[in-house]
C-alpha positions as CSV (number, residue, x, y, z in Angstrom):
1,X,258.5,125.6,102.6
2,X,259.5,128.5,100.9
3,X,258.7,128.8,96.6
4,X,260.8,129.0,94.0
5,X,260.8,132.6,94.2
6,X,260.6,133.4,97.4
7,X,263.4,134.6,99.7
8,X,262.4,133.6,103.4
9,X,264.1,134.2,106.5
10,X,266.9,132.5,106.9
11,X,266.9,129.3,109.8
12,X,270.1,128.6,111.9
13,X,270.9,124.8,111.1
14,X,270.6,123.0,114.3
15,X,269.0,126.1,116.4
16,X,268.7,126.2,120.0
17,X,265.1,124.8,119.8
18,X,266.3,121.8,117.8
19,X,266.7,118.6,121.1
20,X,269.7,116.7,120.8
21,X,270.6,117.6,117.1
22,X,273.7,115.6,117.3
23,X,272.0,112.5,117.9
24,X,268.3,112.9,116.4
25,X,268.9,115.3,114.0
26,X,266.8,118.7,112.9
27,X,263.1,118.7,112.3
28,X,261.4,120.8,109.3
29,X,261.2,124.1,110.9
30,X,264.9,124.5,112.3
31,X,266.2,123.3,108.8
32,X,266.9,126.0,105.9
33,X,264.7,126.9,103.7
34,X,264.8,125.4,100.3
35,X,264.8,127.9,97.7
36,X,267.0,129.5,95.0
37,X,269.9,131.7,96.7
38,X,272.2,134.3,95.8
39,X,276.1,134.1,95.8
40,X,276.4,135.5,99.5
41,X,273.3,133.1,100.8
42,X,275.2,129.8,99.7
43,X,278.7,131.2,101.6
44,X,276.5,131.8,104.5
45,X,274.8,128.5,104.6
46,X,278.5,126.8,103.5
47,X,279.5,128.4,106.3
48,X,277.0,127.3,108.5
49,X,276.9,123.8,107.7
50,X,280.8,124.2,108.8
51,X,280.0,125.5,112.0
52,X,277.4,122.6,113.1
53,X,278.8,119.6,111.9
54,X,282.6,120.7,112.4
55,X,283.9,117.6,112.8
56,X,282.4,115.7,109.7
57,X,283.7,119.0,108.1
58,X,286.7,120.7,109.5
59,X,288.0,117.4,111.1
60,X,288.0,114.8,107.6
61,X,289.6,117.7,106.2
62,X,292.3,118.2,108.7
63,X,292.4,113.8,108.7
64,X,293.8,114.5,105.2
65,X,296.0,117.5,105.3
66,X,297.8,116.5,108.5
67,X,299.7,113.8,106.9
68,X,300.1,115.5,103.4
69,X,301.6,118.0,105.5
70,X,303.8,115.9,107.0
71,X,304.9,114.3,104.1
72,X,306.1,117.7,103.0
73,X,307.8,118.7,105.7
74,X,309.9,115.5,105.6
75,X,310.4,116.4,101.9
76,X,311.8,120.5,102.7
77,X,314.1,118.2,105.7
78,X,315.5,115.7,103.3
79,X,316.0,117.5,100.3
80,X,315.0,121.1,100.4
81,X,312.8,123.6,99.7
82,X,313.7,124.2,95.8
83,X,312.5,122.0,92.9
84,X,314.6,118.7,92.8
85,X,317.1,117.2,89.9
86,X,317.6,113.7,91.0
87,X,315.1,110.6,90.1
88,X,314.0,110.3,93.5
89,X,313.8,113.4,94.9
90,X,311.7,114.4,91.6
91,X,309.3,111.7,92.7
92,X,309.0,112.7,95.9
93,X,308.4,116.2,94.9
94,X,305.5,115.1,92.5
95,X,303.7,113.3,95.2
96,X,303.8,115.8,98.0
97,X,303.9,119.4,96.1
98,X,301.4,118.2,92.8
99,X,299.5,115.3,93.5
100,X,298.3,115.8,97.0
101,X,297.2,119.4,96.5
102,X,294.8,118.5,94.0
103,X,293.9,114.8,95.2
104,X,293.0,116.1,98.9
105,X,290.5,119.0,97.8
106,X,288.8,116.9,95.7
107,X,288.2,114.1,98.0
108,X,287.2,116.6,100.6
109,X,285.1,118.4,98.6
110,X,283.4,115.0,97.4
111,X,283.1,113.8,101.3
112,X,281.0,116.9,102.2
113,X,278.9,117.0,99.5
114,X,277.3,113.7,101.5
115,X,277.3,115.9,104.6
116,X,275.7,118.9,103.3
117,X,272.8,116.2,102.1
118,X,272.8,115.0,105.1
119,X,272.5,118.5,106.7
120,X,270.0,119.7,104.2
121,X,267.4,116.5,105.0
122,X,268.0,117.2,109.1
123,X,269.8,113.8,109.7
124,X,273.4,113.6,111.8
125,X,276.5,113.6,109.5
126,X,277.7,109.8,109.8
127,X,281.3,109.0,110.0
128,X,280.2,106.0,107.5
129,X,278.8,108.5,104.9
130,X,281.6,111.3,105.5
131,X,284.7,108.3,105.0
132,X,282.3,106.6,102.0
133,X,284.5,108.4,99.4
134,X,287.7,106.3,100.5
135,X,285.9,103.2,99.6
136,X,287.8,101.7,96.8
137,X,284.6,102.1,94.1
138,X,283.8,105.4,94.8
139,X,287.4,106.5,95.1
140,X,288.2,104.9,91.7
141,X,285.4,106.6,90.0
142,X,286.4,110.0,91.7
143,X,290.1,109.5,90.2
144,X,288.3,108.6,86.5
145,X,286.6,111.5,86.6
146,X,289.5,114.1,88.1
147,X,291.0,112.8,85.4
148,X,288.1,113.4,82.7
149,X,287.7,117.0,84.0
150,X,291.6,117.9,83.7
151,X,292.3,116.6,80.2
152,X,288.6,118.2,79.3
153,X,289.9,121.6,80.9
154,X,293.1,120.7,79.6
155,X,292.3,120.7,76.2
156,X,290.0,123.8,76.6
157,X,293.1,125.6,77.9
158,X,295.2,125.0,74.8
159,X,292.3,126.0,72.5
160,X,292.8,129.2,73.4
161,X,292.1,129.1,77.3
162,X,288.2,130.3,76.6
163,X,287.2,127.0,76.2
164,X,288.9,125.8,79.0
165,X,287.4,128.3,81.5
166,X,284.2,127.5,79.9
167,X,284.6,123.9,80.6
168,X,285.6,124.8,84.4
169,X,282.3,126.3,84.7
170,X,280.0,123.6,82.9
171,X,282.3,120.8,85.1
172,X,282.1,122.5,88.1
173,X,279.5,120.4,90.1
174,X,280.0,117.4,88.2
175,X,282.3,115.5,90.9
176,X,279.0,116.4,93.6
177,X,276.2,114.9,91.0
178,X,279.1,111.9,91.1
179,X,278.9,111.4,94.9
180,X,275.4,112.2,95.5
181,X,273.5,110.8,92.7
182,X,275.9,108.1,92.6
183,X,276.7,108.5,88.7
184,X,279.7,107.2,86.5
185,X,281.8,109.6,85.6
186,X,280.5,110.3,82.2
187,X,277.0,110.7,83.4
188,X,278.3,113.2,86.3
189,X,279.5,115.3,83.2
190,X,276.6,114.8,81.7
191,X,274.7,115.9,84.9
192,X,276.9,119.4,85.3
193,X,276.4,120.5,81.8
194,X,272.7,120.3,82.4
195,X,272.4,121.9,85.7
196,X,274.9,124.4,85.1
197,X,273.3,126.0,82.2
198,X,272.4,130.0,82.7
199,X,274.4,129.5,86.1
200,X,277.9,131.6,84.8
201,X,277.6,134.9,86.8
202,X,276.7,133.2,90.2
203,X,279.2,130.7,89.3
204,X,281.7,133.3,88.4
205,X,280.7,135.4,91.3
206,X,280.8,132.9,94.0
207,X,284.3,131.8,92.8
208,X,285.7,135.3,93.3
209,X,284.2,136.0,96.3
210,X,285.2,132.5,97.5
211,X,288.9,133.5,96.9
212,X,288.9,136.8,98.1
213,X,287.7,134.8,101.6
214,X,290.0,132.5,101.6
215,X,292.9,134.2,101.0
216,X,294.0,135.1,104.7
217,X,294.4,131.0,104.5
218,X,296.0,130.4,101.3
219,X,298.0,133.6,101.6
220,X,300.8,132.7,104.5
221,X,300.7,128.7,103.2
222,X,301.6,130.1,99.8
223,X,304.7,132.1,101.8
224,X,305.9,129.5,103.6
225,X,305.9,127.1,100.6
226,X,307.8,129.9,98.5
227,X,311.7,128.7,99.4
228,X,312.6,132.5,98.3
229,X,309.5,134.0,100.8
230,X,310.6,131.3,103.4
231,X,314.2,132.5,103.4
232,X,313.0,136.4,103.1
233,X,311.0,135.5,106.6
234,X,313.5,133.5,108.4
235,X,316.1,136.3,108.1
236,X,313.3,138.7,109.2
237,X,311.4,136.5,112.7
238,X,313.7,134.8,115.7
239,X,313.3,131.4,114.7
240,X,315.4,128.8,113.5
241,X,315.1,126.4,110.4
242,X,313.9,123.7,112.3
243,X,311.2,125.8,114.5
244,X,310.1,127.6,111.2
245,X,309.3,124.3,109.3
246,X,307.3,123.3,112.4
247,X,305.3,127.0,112.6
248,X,304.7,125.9,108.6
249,X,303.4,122.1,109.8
250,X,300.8,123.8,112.0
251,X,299.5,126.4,110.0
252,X,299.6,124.9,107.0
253,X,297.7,122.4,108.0
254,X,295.2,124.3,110.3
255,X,294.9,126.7,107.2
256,X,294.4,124.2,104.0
257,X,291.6,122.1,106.6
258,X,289.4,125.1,106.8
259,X,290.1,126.5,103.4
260,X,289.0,123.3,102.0
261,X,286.5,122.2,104.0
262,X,284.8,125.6,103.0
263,X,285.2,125.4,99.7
264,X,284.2,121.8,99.3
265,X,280.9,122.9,101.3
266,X,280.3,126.1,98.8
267,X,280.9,124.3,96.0
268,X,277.8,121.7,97.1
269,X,275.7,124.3,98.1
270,X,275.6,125.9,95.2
271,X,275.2,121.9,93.0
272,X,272.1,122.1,95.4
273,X,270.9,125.6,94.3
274,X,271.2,124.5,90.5
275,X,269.4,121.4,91.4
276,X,266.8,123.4,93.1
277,X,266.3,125.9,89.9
278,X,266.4,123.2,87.3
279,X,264.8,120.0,88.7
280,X,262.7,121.0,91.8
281,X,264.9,119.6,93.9
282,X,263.5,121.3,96.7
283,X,260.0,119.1,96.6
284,X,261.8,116.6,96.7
285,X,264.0,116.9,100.1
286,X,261.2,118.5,101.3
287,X,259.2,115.0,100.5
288,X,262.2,113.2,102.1
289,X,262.4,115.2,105.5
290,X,258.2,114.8,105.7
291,X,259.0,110.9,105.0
292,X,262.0,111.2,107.7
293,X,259.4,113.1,110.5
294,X,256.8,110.2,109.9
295,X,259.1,107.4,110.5
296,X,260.8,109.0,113.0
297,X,257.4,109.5,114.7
């Protein structure tokens, strides 16, 4: 195990040496090393936890989108692309164009934070532990505290909007302390504010470079959701109305799965690597993968 201060090599997750990983999970030495890491180390190890477990990853995410998606396509069929003006349609619109884009992300994010744990101790991402956030507690605190963070963030915003980015900093791993510690809401905000602390540039960093990665995703979903862009690209390609809106299902949702899943994975690496810096965190999973090798012995 690697010190506090120390930057080892790197270890694939799940390496070639590592006997049916899917099944018995990794042992010590094909597991990454526990130490503090920089803004591009937690992308890379996001982005490898994406590529070994891509179904607990990539495939909750796209379980989520793909109906969202769908939801919104009915909504462009039935009663257009444009902001409604009718009771229902206004509903409708709320649900599918508001609510979901902010609802899904968050569940996601939440979901992989238990699969990055998973990951980081060397055991096999459970379908159980991945769909755990849907459970009705869990869920219900996850709602409490979305709701917590946005009228904290809120608030910030209208002082000023200083405060409110501060606040979107200081909350920023407080729905991961929720699922992983299994805290109440308050105590997850606690939990942030304490871990976060000197964290800002990496924070503000890995949220830049996070975007700037993500936007070949976000980018063309943004287009396609824009009626004016939509219009600008259906006079401009051979496709009808009906073909389009289909092209938009498919990437849409192919896009918003792996833009999510990512940044749900980034966004518990780095609660992990404030956990590590503040609490030793890294003694203790590397206590809990020694306990793991003994009783697996």
């Amino acid at each position: 195990m690697a010190g506090p201060g120390e930057h080892g090599e790197f270890v694939p997750l799940l390496s070639e040496s590592t006997p049916d990983a899917s099944n018995e999970g990794a042992s010590a030495a094909d597991l990454p090393p526990l130490r503090p890491r920089g803004i591009g180390e937690i992308l890379d190890l996001a982005m490898e936890i994406l590529r070994s477990r891509p179904l607990a990853c990539f495939g909750f995410s796209m379980a989520l989108w793909l109906p969202a998606r769908l939801l919104r396509t009915w909504y462009n069929t039935s009663f257009g692309l444009g902001p409604p003006d009718e009771v229902l349609p206004i509903l409708a619109y709320a649900v599918v164009a508001m609510i979901l884009p902010i609802l899904i992300p968050l569940v996601v994010s939440a979901a992989l934070a238990r699969v990055a744990h998973d990951t980081i101790q060397g055991r096999p991402a459970s379908r159980a532990s991945t769909f755990a956030v849907l459970r009705p507690g869990l869920f219900l605190r996850l709602m409490l505290i979305t709701f917590l963070i946005a009228m904290l963030t809120g608030l910030g915003v209208l002082a000023c909007v200083v405060p409110g980015f501060y606040l979107s900093w200081r909350l920023s791993t407080a729905t991961t302390a929720l699922v992983v510690e299994d805290l109440t809401p308050v105590s997850a905000v606690k939990r942030s504010f304490a871990i976060t602390r000197g964290t800002f540039l990496r924070w503000l960093g890995l949220a830049v470079v996070q975007q700037c990665m993500l936007i070949p995703f976000s980018g063309p979903v943004a287009v396609l959701d824009d009626p004016t862009l939509r219009a600008e690209v259906l006079s401009s390609i051979p496709l009808s109305a009906p073909a389009l809106e289909l092209l938009s299902l498919c990437l849409a949702t192919l896009f918003l799965s792996v833009a999510t899943a990512f940044a749900g994975l980034a966004m518990a690496v780095f609660y992990f690597d404030c956990r590590v810096r503040v609490d030793g965190f890294d003694l203790d999973m590397a206590l809990e993968r020694l306990r793991g090798e003994r009783a697996g012995s």
